[in-house]
DRENGULUM-916213 format. One line per field, with one value per residue (C-alpha): x, y, z; residue number from 1; chain; residue in three letters. Coordinates in Angstrom, 1 decimal. Each point is the difference from the previous one (the first is absolute). Layout:
N
px: X|... .
py: Y|... .
pz: Z|... .
nr: NUM|... .
kette: A|... .
rest: ALA|... .
end
This chain:
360
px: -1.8|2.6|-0.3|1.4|1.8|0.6|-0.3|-2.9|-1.8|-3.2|-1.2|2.0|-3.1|-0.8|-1.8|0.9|-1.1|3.6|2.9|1.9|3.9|1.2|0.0|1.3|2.0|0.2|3.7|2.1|2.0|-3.2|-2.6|1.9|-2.1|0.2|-1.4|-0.6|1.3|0.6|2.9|-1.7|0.2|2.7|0.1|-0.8|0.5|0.5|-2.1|0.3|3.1|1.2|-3.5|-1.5|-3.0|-3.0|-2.6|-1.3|-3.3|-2.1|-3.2|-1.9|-1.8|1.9|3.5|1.8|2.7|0.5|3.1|0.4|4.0|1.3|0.7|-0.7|-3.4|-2.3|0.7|-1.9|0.8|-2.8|2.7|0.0|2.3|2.4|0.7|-1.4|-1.0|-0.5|-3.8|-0.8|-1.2|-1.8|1.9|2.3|1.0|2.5|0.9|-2.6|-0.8|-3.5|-1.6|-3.3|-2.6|-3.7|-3.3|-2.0|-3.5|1.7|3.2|3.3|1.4|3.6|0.7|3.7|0.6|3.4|2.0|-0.9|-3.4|-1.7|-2.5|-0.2|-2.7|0.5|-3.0|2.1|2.5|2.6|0.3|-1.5|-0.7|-2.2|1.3|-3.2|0.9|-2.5|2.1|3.0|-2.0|-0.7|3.9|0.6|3.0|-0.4|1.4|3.3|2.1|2.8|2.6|1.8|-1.2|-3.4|-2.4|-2.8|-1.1|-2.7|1.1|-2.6|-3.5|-2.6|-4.3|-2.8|-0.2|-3.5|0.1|3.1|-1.8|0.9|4.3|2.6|2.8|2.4|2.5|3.4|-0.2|-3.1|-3.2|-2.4|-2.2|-3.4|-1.9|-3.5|0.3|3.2|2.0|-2.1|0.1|1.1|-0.2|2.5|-0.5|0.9|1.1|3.3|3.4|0.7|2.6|-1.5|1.3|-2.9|-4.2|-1.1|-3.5|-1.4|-1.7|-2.4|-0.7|0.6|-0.9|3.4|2.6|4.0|2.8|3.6|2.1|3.0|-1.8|-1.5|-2.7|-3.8|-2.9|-4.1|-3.1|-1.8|0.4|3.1|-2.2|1.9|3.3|2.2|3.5|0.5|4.0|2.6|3.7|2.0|-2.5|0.9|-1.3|1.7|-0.8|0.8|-2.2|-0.7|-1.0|-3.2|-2.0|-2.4|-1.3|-2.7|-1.8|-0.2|0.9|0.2|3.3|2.8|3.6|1.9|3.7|1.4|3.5|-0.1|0.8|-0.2|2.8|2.1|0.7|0.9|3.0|0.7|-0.3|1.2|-3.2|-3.7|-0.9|-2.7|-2.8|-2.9|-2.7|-3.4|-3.3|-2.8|-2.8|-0.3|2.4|-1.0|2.8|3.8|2.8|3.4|0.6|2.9|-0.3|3.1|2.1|-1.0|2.4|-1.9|0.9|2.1|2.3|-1.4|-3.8|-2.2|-0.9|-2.7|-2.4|-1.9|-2.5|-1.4|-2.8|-0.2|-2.4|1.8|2.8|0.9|3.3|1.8|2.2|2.1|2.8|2.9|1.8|3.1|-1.2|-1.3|-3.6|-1.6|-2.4|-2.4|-3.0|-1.9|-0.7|2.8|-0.1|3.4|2.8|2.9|2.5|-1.2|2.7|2.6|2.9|-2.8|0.3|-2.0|-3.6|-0.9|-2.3|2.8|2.3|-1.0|3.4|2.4|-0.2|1.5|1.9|3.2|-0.4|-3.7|0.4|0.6 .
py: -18.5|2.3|3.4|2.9|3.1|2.3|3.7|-0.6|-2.8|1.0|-2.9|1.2|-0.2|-3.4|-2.6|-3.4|-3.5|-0.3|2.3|0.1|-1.3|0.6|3.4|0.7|3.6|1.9|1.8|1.5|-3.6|-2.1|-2.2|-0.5|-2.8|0.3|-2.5|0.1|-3.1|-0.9|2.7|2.3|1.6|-1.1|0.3|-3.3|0.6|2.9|-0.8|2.2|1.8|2.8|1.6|3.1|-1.0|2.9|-2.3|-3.5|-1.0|-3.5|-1.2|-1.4|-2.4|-1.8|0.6|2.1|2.1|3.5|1.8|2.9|1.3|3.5|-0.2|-4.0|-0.2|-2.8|-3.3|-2.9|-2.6|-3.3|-1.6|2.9|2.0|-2.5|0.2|2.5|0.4|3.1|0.8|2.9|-0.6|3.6|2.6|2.3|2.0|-1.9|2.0|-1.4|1.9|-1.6|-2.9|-1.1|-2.8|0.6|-2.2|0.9|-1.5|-3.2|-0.5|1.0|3.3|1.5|3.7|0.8|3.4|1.8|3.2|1.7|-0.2|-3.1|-2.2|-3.7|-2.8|-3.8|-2.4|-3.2|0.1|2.2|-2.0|2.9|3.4|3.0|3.8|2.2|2.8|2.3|1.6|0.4|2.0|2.3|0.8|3.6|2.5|-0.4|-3.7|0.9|-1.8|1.9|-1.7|-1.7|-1.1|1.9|-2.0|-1.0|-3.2|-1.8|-0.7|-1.8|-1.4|-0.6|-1.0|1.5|-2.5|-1.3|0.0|-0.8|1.8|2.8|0.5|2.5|1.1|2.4|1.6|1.6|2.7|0.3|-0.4|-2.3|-1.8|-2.2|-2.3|-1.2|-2.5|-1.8|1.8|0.6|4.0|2.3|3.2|1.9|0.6|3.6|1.7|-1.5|1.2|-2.4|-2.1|-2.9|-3.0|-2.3|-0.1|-1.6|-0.4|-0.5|-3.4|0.5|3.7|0.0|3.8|0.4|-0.3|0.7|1.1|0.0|2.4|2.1|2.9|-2.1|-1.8|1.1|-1.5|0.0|-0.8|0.6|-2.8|2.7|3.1|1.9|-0.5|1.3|0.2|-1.9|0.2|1.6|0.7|1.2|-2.0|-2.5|-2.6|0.6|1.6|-2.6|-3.3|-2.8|-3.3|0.2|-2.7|-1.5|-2.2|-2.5|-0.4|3.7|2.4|3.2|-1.7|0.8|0.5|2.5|0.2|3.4|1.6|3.6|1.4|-1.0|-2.7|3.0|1.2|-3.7|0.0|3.5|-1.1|-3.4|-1.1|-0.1|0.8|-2.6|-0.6|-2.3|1.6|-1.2|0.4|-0.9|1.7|-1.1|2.7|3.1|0.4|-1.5|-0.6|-0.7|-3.7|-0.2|-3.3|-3.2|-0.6|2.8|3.5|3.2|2.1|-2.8|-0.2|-2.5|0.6|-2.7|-1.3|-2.4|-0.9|-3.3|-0.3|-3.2|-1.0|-3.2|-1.0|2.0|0.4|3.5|-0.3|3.0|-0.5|3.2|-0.7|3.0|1.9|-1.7|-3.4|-0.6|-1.6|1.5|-2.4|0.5|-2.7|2.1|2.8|2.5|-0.2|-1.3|-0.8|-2.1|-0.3|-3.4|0.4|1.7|0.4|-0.7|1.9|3.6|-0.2|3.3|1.7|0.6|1.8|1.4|-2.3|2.1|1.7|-2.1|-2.6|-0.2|-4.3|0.2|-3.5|-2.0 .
pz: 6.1|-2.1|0.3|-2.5|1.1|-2.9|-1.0|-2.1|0.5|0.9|2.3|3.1|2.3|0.6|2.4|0.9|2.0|1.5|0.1|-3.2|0.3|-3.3|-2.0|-3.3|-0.5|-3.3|0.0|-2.8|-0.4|-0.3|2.3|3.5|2.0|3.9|2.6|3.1|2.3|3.4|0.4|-1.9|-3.5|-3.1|-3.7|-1.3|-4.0|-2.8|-2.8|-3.7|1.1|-2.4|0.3|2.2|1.2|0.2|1.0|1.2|0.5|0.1|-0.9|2.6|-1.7|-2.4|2.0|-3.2|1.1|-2.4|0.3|-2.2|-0.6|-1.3|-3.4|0.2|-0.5|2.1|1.0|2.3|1.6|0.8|2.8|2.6|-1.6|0.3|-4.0|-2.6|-3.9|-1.8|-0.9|-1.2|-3.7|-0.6|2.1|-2.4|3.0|1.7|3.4|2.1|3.1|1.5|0.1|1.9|0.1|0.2|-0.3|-2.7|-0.9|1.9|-1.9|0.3|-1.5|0.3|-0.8|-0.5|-0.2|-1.7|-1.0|-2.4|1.8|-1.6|1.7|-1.1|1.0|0.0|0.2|-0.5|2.6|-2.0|-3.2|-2.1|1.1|-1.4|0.1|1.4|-1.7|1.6|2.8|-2.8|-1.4|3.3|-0.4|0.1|-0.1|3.6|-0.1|0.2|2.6|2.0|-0.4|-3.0|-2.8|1.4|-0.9|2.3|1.0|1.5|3.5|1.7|-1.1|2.8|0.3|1.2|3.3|-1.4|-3.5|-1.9|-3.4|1.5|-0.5|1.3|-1.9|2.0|-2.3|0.9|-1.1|-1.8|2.7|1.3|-2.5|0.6|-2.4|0.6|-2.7|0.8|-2.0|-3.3|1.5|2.1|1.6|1.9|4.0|0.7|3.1|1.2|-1.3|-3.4|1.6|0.9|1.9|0.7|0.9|3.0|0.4|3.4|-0.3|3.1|-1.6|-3.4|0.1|1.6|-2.7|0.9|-2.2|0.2|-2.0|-1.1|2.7|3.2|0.2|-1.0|1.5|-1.7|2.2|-3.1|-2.4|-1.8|-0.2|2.4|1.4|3.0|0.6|3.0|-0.2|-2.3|-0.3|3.3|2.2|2.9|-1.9|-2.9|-3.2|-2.8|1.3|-2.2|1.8|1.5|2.1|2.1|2.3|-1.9|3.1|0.8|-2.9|2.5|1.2|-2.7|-0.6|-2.3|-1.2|-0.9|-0.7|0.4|-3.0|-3.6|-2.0|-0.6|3.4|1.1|-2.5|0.9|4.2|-0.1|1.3|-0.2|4.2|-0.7|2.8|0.3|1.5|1.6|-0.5|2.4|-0.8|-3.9|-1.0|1.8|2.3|-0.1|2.1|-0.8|1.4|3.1|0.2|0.6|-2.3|-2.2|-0.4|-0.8|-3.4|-0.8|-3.1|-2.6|-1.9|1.1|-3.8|0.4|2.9|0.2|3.0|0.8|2.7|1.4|2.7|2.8|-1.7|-2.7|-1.4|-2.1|-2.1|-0.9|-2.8|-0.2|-2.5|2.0|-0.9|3.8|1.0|3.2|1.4|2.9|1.3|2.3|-3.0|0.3|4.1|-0.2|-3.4|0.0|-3.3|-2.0|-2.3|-1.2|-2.7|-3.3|-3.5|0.9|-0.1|-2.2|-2.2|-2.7|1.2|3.2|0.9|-1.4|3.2|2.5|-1.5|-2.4|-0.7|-1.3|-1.1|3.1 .
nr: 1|2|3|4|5|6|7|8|9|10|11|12|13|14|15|16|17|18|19|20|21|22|23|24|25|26|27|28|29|30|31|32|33|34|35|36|37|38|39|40|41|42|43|44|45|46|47|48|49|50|51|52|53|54|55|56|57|58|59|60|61|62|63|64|65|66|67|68|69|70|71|72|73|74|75|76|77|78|79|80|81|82|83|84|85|86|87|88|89|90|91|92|93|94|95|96|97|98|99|100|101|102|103|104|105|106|107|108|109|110|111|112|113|114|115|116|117|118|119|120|121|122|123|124|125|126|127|128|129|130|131|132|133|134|135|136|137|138|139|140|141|142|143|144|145|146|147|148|149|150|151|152|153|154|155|156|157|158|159|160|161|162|163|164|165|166|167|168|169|170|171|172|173|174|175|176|177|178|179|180|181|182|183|184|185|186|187|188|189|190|191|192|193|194|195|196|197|198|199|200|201|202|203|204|205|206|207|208|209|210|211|212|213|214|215|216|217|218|219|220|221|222|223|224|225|226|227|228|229|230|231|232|233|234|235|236|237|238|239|240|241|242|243|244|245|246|247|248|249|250|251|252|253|254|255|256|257|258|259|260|261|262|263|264|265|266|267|268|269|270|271|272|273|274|275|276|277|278|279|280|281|282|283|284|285|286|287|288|289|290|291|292|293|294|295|296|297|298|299|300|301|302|303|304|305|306|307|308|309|310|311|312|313|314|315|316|317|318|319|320|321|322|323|324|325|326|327|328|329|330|331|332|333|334|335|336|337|338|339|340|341|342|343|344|345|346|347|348|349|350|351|352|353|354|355|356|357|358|359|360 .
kette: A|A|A|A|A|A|A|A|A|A|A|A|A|A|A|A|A|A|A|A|A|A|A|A|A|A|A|A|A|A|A|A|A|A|A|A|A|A|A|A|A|A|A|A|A|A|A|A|A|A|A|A|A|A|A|A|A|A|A|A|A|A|A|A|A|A|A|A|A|A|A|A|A|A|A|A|A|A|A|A|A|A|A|A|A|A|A|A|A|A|A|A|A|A|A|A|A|A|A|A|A|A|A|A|A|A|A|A|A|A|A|A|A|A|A|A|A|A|A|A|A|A|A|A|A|A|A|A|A|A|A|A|A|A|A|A|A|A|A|A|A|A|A|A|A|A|A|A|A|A|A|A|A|A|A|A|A|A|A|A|A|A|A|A|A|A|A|A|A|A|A|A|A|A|A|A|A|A|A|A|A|A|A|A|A|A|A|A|A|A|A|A|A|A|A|A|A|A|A|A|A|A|A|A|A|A|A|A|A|A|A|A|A|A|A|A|A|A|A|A|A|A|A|A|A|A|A|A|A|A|A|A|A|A|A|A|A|A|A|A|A|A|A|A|A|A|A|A|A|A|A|A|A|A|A|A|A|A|A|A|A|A|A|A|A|A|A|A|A|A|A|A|A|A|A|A|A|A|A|A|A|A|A|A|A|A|A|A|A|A|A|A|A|A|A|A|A|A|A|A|A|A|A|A|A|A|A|A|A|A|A|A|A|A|A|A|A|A|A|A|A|A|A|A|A|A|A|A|A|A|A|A|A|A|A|A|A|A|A|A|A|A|A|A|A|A|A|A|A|A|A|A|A|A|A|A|A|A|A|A .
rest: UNK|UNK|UNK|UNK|UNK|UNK|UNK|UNK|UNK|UNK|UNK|UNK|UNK|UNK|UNK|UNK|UNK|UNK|UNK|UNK|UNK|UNK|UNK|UNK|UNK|UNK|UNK|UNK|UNK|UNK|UNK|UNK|UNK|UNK|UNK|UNK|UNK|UNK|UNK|UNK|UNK|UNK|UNK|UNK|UNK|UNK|UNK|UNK|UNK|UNK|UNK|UNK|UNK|UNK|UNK|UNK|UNK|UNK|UNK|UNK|UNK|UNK|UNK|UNK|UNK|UNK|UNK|UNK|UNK|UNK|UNK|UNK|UNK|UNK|UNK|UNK|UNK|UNK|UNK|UNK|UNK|UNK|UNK|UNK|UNK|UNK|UNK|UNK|UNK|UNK|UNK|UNK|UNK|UNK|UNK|UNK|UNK|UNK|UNK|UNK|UNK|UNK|UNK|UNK|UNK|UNK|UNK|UNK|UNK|UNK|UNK|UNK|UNK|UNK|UNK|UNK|UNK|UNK|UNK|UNK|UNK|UNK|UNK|UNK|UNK|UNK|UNK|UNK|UNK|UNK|UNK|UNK|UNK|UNK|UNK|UNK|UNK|UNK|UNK|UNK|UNK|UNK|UNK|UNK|UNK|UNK|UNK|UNK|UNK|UNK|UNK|UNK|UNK|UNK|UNK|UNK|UNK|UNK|UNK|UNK|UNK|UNK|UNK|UNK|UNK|UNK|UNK|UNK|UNK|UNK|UNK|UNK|UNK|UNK|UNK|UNK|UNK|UNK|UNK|UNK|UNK|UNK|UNK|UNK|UNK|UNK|UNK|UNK|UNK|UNK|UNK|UNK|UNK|UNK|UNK|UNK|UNK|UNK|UNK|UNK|UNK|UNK|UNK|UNK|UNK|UNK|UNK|UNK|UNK|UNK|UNK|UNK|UNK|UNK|UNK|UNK|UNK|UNK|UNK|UNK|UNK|UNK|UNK|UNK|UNK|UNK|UNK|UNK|UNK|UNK|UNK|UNK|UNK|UNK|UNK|UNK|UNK|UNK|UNK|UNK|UNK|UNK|UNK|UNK|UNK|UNK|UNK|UNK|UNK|UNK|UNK|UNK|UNK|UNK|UNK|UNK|UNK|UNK|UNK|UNK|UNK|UNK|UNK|UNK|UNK|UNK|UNK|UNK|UNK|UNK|UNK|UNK|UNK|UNK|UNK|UNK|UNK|UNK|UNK|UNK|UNK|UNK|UNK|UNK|UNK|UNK|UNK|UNK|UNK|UNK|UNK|UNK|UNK|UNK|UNK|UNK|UNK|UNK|UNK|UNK|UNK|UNK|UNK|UNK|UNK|UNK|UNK|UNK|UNK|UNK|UNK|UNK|UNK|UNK|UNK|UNK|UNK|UNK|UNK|UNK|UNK|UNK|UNK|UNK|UNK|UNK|UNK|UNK|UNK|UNK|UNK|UNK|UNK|UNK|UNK|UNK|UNK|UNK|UNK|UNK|UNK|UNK|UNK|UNK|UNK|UNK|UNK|UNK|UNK|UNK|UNK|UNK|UNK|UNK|UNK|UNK|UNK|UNK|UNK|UNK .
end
């Protein structure tokens, strides 16, 4: 089995039979496939060079790879992302940002979402898509990203764990959005600052409902009703976290990434002080992770985190503004370098930051 390790691709909690030994990285220079032999993990190829990859993600049942490029648009591949061809017949807004897969009435349907803060559906595999133009038409004043050319964008797109009808758009920087309808409608989820990373829903306790953003990380035992602040900005943990995940076997065990301040004071600092931190009581309490083979407040953001159970087995995957993949099999316990020396894994350009050769 391939796995995908990209900023947002939203299948990054996955199960498995057998360990996976392949995984396929989104960077600013294209698709960069690693594999993992007997002396342990090397880049094997570099498919659609040229591009910067926001997100990766597959489709379980038919095998369809989506990758979705900034300013590029969305391409898939049918051979394992060995080669790609463009479809995205129906999406005017070419930056995408998100893509994810979910099972609807028993087929197949791929939401790619983009900036200016679009959401698109696919029900044929990506050969034609449909704009659901209901949370466009949410957009406020209040949309208004940061930094240039401030526009917002939809950032990540997540499911209710037990009906996929029900859809999560988390804008930066507009709010948190939910549809009941898969996407015909939605309404906005208050009580979190409007920077928002990505939902997490608890699948064991879908009451319990996690986001990431520009101001810590919230957490709902409500179903979104109420919300509490859990961490924010100047904390151990970090204030600026974005990866979140779990164990699929026991969702009160999860991991976090964090710098600990916002884009801009990385390019002031010359570095993000990025921590992963630990969960083990499904998000109540944290602790920053001292564990071998991992440095505390270290210099690159951690981009994109793919966790993966198998059997005994939970491998992370945690892909650097530096163009390094962390790896750990016993579930952040202990890490170990995979690789090193690909293009920057980044969310735009969160790279800027810490390298002057963006294109490596």
């Amino acid at each position: 089995m391939t796995i995908g390790v990209s900023h947002g691709g939203g299948s990054n909690i996955l199960t498995a039979a057998a360990p996976s030994d392949e995984a396929l990285v989104g960077t600013v220079n294209g698709v960069v496939r690693i594999v993992r032999g007997a002396a342990g993990w090397t880049e094997t190829e570099r498919t659609l060079e040229g591009n910067h990859i926001h997100a990766l993600v597959q489709d379980p049942k038919s095998g369809v790879w989506f990758c979705g490029v900034e300013h590029g648009g969305i391409y898939a591949s049918d051979d394992d992302g060995h080669s790609w061809e463009k479809r995205d017949v129906g999406v005017t807004a070419q930056d995408i940002y998100s893509l994810s897969v979910a099972e609807v009435n028993g087929a197949t349907r791929v939401f790619a979402g983009t900036e200016p803060a679009h959401l698109y559906v696919s029900d044929d595999l990506g050969l034609t898509w449909s704009e659901k133009p209901a949370l466009h038409a949410q957009e406020t004043g209040e949309w208004r990203f940061p930094a240039p050319p401030h526009v917002a964008h939809l950032k990540h797109i997540s499911f209710h764990p037990d009906d996929t009808g029900v859809v999560y758009a988390s804008i930066e920087q507009g709010g948190l959005y939910r549809s009941d309808d898969g996407g015909d409608s939605f309404t906005e989820i208050p009580g979190m600052y409007n920077d928002v990373h990505r939902l997490v829903s608890n699948p064991a306790d879908p009451n319990r409902m996690f986001v990431t953003g520009g101001m810590g990380l919230w957490l709902s035992r409500d179903y979104g009703s109420t919300w509490d602040n859990v961490f924010s900005r100047g904390s151990e943990y970090g204030g600026y976290p974005d990866q979140l995940v779990y164990k699929p076997s026991d969702p009160s065990y999860m991991l976090i990434t964090a710098g600990q301040e916002s884009p801009g004071a990385w390019n002031r600092n010359g570095t993000a002080e990025t921590r992963i931190s630990r969960s083990r009581d499904a998000g109540e309490t944290w602790e920053v992770l001292q564990a071998p083979g991992l440095t505390d407040k270290f210099v690159p953001s951690v981009e994109a985190m793919t966790l993966e159970e198998a059997g005994g087995t939970v491998q992370v995957f945690a892909a650097t503004s530096h163009g390094e993949v962390l790896w750990s099999e016993d579930g952040g316990e202990s890490w170990q370098k995979a690789v090193s020396g690909l293009p920057p894994v980044s969310k735009g350009g969160h790279y800027h930051a810490f390298t002057s050769d963006p294109r490596r």
